[in-house]
N, C-alpha and C positions, 0 to 999 in steps of 0.2 A: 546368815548369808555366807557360804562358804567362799574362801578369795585361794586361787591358785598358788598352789607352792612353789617357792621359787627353785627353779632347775639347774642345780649345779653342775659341772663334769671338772673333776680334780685330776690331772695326769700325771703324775709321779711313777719312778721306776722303784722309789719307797715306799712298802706298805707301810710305816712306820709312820712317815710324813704323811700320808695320805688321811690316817686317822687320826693323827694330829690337829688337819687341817679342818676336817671332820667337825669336830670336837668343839672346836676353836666356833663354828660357823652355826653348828647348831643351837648353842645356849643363846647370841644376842640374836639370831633370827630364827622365828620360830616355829615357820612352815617352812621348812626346805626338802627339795629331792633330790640327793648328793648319791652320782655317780661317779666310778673307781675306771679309769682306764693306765695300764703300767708302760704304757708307751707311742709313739706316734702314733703308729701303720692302729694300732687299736683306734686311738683318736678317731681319728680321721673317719674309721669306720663306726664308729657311734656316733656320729654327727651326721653321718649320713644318713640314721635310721631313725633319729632322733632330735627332736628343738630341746635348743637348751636356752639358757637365762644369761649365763653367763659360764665362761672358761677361766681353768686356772691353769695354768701351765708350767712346770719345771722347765728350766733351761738343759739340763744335761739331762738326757733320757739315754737308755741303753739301746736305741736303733737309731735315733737321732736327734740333732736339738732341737729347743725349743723356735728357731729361728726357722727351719725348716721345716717343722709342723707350721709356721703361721703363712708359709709359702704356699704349702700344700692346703689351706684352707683359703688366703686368697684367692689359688690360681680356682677354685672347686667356687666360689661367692660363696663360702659359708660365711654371709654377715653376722657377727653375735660376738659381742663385746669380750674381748682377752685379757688378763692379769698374770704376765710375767713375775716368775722368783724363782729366786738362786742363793748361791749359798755365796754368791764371790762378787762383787758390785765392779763391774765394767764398764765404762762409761760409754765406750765404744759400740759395745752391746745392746746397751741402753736406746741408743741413738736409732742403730738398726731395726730396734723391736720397734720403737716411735714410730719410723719410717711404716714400718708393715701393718702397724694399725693396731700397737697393741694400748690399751688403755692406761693400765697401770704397771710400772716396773718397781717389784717388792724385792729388797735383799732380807736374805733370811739372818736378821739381826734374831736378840737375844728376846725381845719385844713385837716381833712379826705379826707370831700367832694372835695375840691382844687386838694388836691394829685392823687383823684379816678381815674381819666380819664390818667394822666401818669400811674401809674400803670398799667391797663387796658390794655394800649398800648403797655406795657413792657412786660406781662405775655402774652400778644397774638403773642409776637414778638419772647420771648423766645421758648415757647412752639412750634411754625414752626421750628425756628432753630432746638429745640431738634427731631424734627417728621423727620426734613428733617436728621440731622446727623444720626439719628434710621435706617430711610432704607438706605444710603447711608453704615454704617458698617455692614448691613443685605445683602444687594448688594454683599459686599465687601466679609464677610465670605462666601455667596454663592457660588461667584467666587472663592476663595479661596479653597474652597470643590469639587468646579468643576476641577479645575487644580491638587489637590491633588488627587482626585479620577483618574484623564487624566495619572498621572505620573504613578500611582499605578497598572493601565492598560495597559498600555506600552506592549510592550513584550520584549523591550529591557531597560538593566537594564541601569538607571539614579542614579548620584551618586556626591558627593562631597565629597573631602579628603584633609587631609593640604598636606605640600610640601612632608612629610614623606609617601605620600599613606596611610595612617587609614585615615577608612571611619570615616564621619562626619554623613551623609548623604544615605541611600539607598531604591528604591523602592520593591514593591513586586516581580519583573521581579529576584530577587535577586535569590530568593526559586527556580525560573527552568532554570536559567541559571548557577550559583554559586553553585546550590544543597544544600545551606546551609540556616538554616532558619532565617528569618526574623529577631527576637530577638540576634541572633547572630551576626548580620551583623556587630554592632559596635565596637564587637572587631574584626573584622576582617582588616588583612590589604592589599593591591593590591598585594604586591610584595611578599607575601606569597602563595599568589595563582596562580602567575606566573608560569610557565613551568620551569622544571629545564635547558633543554636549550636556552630557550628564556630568559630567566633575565636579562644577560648580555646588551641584545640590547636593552630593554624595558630602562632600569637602563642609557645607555648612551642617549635614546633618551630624557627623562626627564633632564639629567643634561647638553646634551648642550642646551635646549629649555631652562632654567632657566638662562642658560649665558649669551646668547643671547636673552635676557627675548621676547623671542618667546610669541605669544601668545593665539596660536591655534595648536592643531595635529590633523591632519584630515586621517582618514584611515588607522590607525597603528595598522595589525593585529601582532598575537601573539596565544600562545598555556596556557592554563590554565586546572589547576587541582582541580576536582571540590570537593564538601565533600562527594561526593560516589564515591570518586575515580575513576572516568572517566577523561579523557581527552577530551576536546574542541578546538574548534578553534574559536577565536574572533575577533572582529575589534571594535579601540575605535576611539574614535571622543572626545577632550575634549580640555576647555578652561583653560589658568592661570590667575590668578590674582595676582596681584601685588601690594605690597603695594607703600607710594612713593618715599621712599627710596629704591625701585629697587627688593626688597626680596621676594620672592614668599612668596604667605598669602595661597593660595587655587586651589585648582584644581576642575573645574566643568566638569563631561563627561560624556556620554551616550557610553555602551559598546554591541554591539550586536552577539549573536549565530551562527557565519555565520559555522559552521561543517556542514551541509547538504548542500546551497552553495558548499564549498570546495570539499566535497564527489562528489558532481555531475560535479563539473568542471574536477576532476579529473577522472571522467568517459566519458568526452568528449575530452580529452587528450587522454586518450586511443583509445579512435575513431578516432580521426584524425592520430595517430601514425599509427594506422590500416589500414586508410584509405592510405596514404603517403607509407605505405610502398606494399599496396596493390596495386596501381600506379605502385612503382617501380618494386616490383616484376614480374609485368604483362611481361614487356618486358624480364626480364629475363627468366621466363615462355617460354615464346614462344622461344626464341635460346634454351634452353632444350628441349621443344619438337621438334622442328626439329633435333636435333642432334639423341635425342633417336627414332625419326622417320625413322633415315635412319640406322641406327642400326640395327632396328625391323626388316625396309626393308629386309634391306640383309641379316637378317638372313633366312629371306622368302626365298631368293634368292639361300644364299646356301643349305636350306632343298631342294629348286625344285633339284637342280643340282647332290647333294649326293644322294640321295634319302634316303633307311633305307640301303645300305649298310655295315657301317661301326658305330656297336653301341656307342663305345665311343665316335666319333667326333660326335653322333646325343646326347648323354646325356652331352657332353659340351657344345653345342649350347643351350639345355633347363638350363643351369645354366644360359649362359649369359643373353639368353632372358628372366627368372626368373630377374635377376637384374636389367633388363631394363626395364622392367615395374613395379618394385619397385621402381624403380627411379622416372616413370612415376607418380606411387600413390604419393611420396614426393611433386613433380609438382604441383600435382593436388592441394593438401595439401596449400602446396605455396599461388596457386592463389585460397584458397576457406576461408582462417582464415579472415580476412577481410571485407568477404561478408554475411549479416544479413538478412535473409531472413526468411520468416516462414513456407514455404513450398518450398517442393524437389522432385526432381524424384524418382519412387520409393516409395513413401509413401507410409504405410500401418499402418495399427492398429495391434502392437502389446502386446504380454505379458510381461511387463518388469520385471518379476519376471523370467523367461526362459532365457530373455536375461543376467542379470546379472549371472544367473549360467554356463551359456556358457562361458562369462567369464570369472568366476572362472574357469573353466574346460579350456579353451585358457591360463590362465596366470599358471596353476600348473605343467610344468615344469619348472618355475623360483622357485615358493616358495613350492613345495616339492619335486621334482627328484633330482634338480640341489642343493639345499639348504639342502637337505639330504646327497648327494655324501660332501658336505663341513661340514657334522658334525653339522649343521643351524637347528633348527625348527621353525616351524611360527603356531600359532595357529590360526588357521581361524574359526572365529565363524561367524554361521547364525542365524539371528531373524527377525522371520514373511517373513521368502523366500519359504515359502511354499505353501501358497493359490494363488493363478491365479485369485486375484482383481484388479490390478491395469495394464488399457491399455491406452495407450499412443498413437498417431500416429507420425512415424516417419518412418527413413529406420533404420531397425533391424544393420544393420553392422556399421554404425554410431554412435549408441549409444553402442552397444558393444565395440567401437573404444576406445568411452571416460572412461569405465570403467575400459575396460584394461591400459588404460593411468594410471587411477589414481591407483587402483592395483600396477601397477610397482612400481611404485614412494612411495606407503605405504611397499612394500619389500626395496626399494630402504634406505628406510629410519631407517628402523631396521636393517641393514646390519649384527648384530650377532644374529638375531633372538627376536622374540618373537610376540603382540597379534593383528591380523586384526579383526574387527568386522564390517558384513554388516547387516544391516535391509532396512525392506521397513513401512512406513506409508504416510496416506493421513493429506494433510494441505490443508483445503478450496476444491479447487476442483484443486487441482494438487497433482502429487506423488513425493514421495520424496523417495529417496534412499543416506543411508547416509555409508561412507567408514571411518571408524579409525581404527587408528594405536596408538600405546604407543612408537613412538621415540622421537625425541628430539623436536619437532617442529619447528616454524618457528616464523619469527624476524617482525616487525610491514615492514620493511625497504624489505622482500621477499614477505611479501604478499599485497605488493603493488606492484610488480615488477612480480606477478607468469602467467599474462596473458600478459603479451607482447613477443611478440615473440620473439625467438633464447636467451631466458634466462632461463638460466639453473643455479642450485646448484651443476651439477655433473663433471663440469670439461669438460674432451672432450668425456665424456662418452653420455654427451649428447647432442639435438639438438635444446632443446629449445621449439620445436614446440609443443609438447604432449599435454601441458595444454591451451597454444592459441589457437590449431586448439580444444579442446575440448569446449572451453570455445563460439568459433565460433556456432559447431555441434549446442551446449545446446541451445543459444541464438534467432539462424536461426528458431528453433521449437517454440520459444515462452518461453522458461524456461530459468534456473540463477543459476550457481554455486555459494553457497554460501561456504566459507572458516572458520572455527573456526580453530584457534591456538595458542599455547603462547609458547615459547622457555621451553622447558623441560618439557610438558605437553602434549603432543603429537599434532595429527593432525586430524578434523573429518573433511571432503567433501560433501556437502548434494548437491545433485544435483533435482533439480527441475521440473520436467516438466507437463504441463495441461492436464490432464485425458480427454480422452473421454470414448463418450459409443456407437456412431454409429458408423456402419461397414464403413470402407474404402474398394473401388469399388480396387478391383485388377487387373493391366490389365494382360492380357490370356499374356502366353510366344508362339507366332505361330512357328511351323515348320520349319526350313528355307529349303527354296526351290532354288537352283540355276538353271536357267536355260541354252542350252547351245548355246543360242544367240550368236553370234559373232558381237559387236556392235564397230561402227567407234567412239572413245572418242580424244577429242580435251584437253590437257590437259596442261595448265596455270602455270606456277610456276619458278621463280625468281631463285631459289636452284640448279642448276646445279646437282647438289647429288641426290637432292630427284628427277629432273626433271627425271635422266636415271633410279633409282631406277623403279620410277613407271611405265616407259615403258616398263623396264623389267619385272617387275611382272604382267601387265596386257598385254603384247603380247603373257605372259609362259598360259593365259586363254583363248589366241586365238583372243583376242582382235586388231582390228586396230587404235594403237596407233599414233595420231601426238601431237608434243610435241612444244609449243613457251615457251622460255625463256623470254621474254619481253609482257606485257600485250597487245601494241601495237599492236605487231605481231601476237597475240594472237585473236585480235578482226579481225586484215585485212584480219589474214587467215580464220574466219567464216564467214565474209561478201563474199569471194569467194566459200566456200563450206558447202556442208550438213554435220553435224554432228549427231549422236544420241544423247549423252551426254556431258559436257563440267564441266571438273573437275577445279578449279581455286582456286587458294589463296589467302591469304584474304588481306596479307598485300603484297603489292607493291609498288614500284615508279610509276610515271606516273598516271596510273587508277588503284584504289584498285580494289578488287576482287567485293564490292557492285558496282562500275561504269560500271565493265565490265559485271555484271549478266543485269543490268537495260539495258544495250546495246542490249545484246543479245534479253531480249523480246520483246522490240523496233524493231528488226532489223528483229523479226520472222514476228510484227501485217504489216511491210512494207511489206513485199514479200509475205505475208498470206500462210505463214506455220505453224503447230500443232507447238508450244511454244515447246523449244528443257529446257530440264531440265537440273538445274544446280546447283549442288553441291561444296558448300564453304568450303573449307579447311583449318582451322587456328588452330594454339598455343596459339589463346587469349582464356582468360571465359571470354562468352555471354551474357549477363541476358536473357535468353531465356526466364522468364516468361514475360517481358513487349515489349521486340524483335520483333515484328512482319516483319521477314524477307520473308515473302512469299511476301508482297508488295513490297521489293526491289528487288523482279525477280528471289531470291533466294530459290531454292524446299527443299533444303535439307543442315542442317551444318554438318561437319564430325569434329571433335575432331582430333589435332594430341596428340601425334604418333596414326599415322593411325592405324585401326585396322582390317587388308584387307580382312577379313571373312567378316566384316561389309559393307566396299565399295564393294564385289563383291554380294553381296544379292541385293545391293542399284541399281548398274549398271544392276543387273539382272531382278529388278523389274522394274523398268523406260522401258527396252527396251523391256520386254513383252507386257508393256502398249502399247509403239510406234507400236508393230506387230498389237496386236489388233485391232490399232485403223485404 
């Protein structure tokens, strides 16, 4: 393994000393490459064209001395270790050569040459040492500047504190987590920026972790007040240190911003509450509308029977029936907060600037007939409700729904009077329509609770639903109620929703045509109630009606006879209402009969947009409480098709 020779350059203006020195450096080491230069201006230029190991340099040269050569390699960075000697010991000299970076200063005693070659050895040995400790604290600060820039970029703040919580220690993550600046961090201390209800628990979990000299907290969230007065939510992760007598010295932790986290967990909390109770409600949906199904029935039943006779028993029936399909819209309500969808039946392109004034004109019997008769006034002010810019698609009663919701609730809220203000402007490319009131507001603890259903502030005055099924409505279209308020500040509502600018295709309202067919209907249904109900009101159209109470019996009896139509429900025992539709077209393509059309009857909601119920044999769903204008058009059109055909 061959090892590089060491590169001498000797400067003397004596060739005499020059191979003296020679001489001297050859015998104890024993690979060397010893170059002759007889004066500076040479130096200098062999340095430049050449590395060397090491320099020797005479003090008196014949162009000039050795101090001024070490000048002229300074000011040029030739770094490479020097060895001063002279014939005369200066101490002054000395001093200067020191200064200028010379390693060793030799007087040419009697003994020099002896010593040369250790020397030599030593200032070539030093000097790697120093080259190598050079970049190794160069390394070292680097990395030092890398980890301190790494901390400083963080986004979550890193920090040390004694056992007292004052910081020691914080990085820049301080300024947008903390809100407070940088220069200030050191006097800041943890437990001042704690939350005033959280202390208590922050405070016991540091002091039983120090009893129990714990020595990690991992996941310990908490609430924090920042220096613009905002509240946060965080979670810390931090180490203790201990000294060895047991006492806590220090606390090292990283604390992060989780409030947007929190925010959206608790908006998927609310989804699932939604979801959970939109589940539950289903079923109870459906024992509603059969109940108000056969209500509706008979009251069909007894308009056929009375006829117009006797006007007050026909304007008591129109109350009840009014209430029964109030009930039904509640139903509806029920099973519709829940469901997030972005389009609906019905859609059109409206003017929401029309709609909000309808309205107002729908809710001014609360806040000026009614509010007048009690002595109450309410100032209703409008701004920018007057130009017809901003259209929206939606179904117009819908969003009127949610208006008058929040309307009430802003009279609700002033109960002795005083000021509503609506406007409209555009944000990006949605419209916003904002509702305030100047009553008392609302508490951090209500408007985290104002979209969950059946919660109310009003006691039993109210149902809870107003602002879930609104917050539904807004959602389903693609828009977002947003809430401003603070306890004694009043309340503003900015409702949100995406502008358009193409027409929505409308469809035509047709004619309804009954014709006066008398068709055979097979009809399906578990209800005993509804099963006579609807025999009776479709035999009072001349219809022939057969009736199975068991789905069974239902299918045995169409395997023996022709039907035109076959009405069925949806929920059964045995075969739902889809097993027995799939039956029935199965049972037409065997015996090769025109496919007998079948109409599904249920109290559930469908998702009718992704449903594709014509493949499960199924022509047509009917919504209960039936609406028997609508099944008799249905029956009427199906069985024109059958003459036709």
């Amino acid at each position: 393994m061959s090892v590089n020779p060491l590169k001498i350059l000797i400067v003397d203006d004596d060739e005499g000393h020059r191979f003296l020195m020679k001489e001297s450096l050859e015998g104890p080491i024993h690979n060397t490459d010893i170059a002759f230069s007889g004066t500076g201006e040479d130096c200098i230029f062999k340095l430049s064209k050449e590395t060397y190991d090491v320099v020797i340099i005479d003090f008196n040269l014949s162009d000039m001395d050795g101090l001024e050569v070490l000048r002229d390699m300074n000011c040029k960075e030739y770094n490479i270790p020097v060895i001063m000697v002279t014939a005369f010991g200066d101490e002054s000299i000395a001093v200067e050569a020191m200064k200028l970076g010379v390693c060793e200063y030799v007087v040419k005693s009697e003994d020099y040459l002896r010593r040369l070659s250790t020397i030599v050895i030593r200032v070539v040995q030093e000097y790697k040492l120093r080259k190598e400790k050079k970049g190794v604290e160069e390394k070292l600060k680097e990395s030092e500047l890398r980890y301190k820039a790494l901390i400083n970029n963080m986004i979550d703040v890193v920090f040390t504190a004694d056992k007292d919580l004052n910081i020691l220690s914080i990085n820049l993550a301080c300024e947008r987590v903390f809100e407070y600046p940088k220069e200030f961090a050191p006097k800041l201390n943890l437990y001042d920026l704690i939350h005033e209800e959280d202390k208590e628990k922050i405070v016991d979990c540091f002091k039983g972790s120090f009893a129990s000299k714990r020595e990690f907290i991992e996941g310990y969230e908490f609430r924090i007040n920042t220096g613009r007065g905002n509240i946060k939510d965080v979670q810390m992760n931090a180490k203790m240190d201990y000294a060895k007598d047991g006492d806590a010295m220090r606390i090292e932790g990283v604390i992060r911003d989780v409030t947007d986290r929190k925010e959206f967990e608790h908006k998927l909390f609310q989804i699932d509450k939604l979801n959970a109770l939109g589940l539950q409600s289903s079923g109870i949906a459906h024992e509603f509308n059969n109940i108000l199904g056969i209500i509706l029935g008979y009251l069909d039943i007894l308009r056929m029977q009375l006829g117009d006779t006797n006007v007050r028993v026909s304007d008591t029936l129109k109350v009840i029936e009014t209430a029964a399909r109030d009930g039904a819209i509640i139903v509806d309500k029920v099973q519709q907060f829940s469901k997030i969808r972005k389009e609906y039946e019905g859609v059109e392109r409206i003017d929401l600037i029309n709609v909000v004034n309808e309205a107002l004109e729908f809710t001014m019997p609360r806040w000026k007939t009614e509010a007048q008769s009690k002595g109450v006034e309410y100032e209703i002010v409008k701004n920018n409700l007057t130009t017809s810019k901003y259209f929206v698609k939606c179904k117009p009663s819908e969003i009127r729904e949610v208006i008058v919701n929040i309307l009430n609730n802003s009279v609700d809220a002033i109960p002795h009077g005083g000021r509503i203000d609506l406007s409209a402007q555009s944000e990006d490319d949605r419209a916003v329509i904002s509702i305030s009131d100047n009553g008392m507001g609302m508490s951090e603890e209500v408007k985290d609770k104002i979209f969950d259903p059946f919660f109310t502030t009003k006691g039993v005055r109210g149902t809870g639903l107003g602002m879930s099924v609104s917050y539904s409505v807004v959602t389903r279209y693609g828009g977002e109620i947003v809430i401003d308020s603070c306890l004694g500040e009043g309340t503003t509502i900015h409702i949100k929703l995406p502008l358009c600018s193409e027409e929505v295709t409308k469809r035509k309202v047709e004619k309804e045509v009954v014709s006066d067919y008398r068709a055979n209907i097979l009809v399906i249904e578990d209800e005993e109630v509804i099963l006579d109900m609807m025999k009776v009101i479709l035999e009072a159209r001349g219809h022939n009606v057969f009736i199975a109470k068991d789905s069974s019996d239902g299918v045995k009896m169409y395997e023996n006879n022709l039907y035109d139509i076959v009405l069925c429900d949806l929920a059964m025992p045995k075969l739902n209402g889809w097993k027995v539709a799939r039956f029935i077209k199965e049972y037409d393509a065997i015996r090769k009969k025109s496919k007998t059309p079948v109409v599904l009857i249920t109290g559930y909601e469908l998702d009718m947009e992704s449903l594709d119920y014509k493949k499960e044999g199924v022509d047509y769903i009917l919504n209960k409480p039936v609406e028997f204008k609508k099944l008799h058009r249905i029956i009427s059109d199906y069985s024109t098709a059958n003459v036709k055909e």
